[in-house]
C-alpha positions in Angstrom: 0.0 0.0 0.0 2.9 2.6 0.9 4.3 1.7 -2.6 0.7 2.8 -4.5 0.4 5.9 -2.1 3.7 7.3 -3.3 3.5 6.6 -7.2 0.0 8.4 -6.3 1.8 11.3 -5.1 4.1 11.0 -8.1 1.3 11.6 -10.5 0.2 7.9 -11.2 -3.0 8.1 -10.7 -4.2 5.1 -12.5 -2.2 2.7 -10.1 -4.8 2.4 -7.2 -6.9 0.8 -8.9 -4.7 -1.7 -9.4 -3.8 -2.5 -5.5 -7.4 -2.3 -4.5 -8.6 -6.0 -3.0 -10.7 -7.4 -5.9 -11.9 -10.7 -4.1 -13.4 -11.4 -0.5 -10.8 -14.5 0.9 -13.8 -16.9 -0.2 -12.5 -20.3 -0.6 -12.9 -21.1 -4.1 -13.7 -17.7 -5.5 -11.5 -16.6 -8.9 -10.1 -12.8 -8.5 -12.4 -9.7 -9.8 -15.1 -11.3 -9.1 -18.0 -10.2 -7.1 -20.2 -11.8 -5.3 -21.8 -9.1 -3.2 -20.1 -6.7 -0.1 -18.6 -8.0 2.9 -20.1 -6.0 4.6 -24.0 -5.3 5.6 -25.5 -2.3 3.3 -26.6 0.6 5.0 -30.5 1.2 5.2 -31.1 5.0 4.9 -33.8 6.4 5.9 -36.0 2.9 7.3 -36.8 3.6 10.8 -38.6 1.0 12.8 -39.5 3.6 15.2 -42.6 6.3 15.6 -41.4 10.0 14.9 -43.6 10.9 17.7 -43.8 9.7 21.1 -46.2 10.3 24.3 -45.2 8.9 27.3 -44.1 10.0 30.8 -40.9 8.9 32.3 -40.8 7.4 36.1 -39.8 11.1 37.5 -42.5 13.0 35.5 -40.1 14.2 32.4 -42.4 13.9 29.1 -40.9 12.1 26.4 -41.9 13.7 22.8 -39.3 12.6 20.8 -36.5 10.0 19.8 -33.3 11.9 18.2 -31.9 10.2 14.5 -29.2 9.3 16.8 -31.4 6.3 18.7 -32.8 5.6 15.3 -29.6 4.4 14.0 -28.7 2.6 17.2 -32.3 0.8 17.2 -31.5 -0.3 13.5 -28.0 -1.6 14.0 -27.6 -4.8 12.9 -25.0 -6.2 15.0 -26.7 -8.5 17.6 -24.1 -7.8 20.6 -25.7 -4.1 20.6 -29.1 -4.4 20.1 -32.1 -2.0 21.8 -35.6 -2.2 20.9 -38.3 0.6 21.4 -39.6 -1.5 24.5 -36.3 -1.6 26.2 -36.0 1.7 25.8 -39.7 2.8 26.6 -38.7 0.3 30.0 -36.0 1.9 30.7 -37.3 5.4 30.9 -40.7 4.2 32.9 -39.2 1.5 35.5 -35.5 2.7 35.7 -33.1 0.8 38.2 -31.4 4.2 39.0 -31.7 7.7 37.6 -29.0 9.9 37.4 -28.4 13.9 38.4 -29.1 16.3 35.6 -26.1 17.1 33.8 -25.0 20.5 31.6 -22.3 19.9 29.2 -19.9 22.2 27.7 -22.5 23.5 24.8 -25.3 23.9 27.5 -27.8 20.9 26.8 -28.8 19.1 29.6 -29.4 15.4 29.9 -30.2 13.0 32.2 -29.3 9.6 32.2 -31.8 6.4 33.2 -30.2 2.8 33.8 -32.9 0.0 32.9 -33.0 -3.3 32.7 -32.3 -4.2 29.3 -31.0 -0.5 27.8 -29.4 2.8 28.9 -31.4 6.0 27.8 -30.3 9.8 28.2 -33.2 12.4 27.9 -33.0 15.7 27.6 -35.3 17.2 30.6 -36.4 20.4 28.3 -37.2 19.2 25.2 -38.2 15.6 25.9 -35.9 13.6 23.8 -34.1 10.4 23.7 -30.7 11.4 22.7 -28.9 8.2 23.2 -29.6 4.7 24.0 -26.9 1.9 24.8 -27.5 -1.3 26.3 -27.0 -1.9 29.9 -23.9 -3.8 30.6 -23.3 -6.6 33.5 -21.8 -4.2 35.4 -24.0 -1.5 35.5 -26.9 -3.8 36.0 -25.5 -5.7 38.6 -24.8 -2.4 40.7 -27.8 -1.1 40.3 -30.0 -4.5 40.6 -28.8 -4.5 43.9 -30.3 -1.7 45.1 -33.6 -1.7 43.1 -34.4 -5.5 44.7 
């Protein structure tokens, strides 16, 4: 790759497309041939979640909204860090532990609930999800404690 990068610099432009990767490391599979990406294609734009919400979290904060931000997370694909609508709607309703209201640096506030299943930060003004993570063993183990 360093060789390609300085004929590039040189003027040869026409040399990276030569050092590109034209097969996949499938067994059995002849080079420049295609079978499809290796990786998953990227979905714009189909959401699996309303673009309104209702509901009330457990300290009386009204949800409105989720931002793009927990739309993209809710559609990942990968398996390991999955959240769905219900684990966050849970998480907001029966949180295992609620946390102080913070203020970062740009002035938006946000507060973060732990459930069981996923981790949600709302935004106390406006009523948004900004952010949702799942809840990892350590986190739920800390706070299990002192829900039960």
């Amino acid at each position: 790759m360093r060789i390609s990068r300085r004929l590039v610099r040189l003027g040869f432009e026409w040399v990276t497309q030569y050092f590109e990767l034209k097969h996949h490391g499938i067994k059995g599979q002849k080079r420049g041939v295609r079978h499809g990406p290796p990786y998953p294609i990227k979905r714009d734009g189909i959401y699996r979640i309303p673009k309104t919400v209702n509901f009330v979290s457990s300290n009386g904060i009204h949800i409105t909204s989720f931002s793009k931000h927990v739309a993209d997370r809710i559609n990942e694909d990968r398996p390991d860090r999955k959240v769905t609508t219900s684990d966050i709607v849970d998480s907001i309703r029966n949180p295992l532990f609620i946390g102080n209201i913070r203020v970062d640096d740009n002035g938006k506030k946000s507060q973060r609930f732990v459930g069981k299943k996923a981790t949600s930060n709302v935004n106390p003004d406006t009523g948004t999800v900004t952010t949702v993570w799942m809840t990892g063993k350590r986190y739920l183990k800390k706070y299990a404690k002192k829900g039960l």
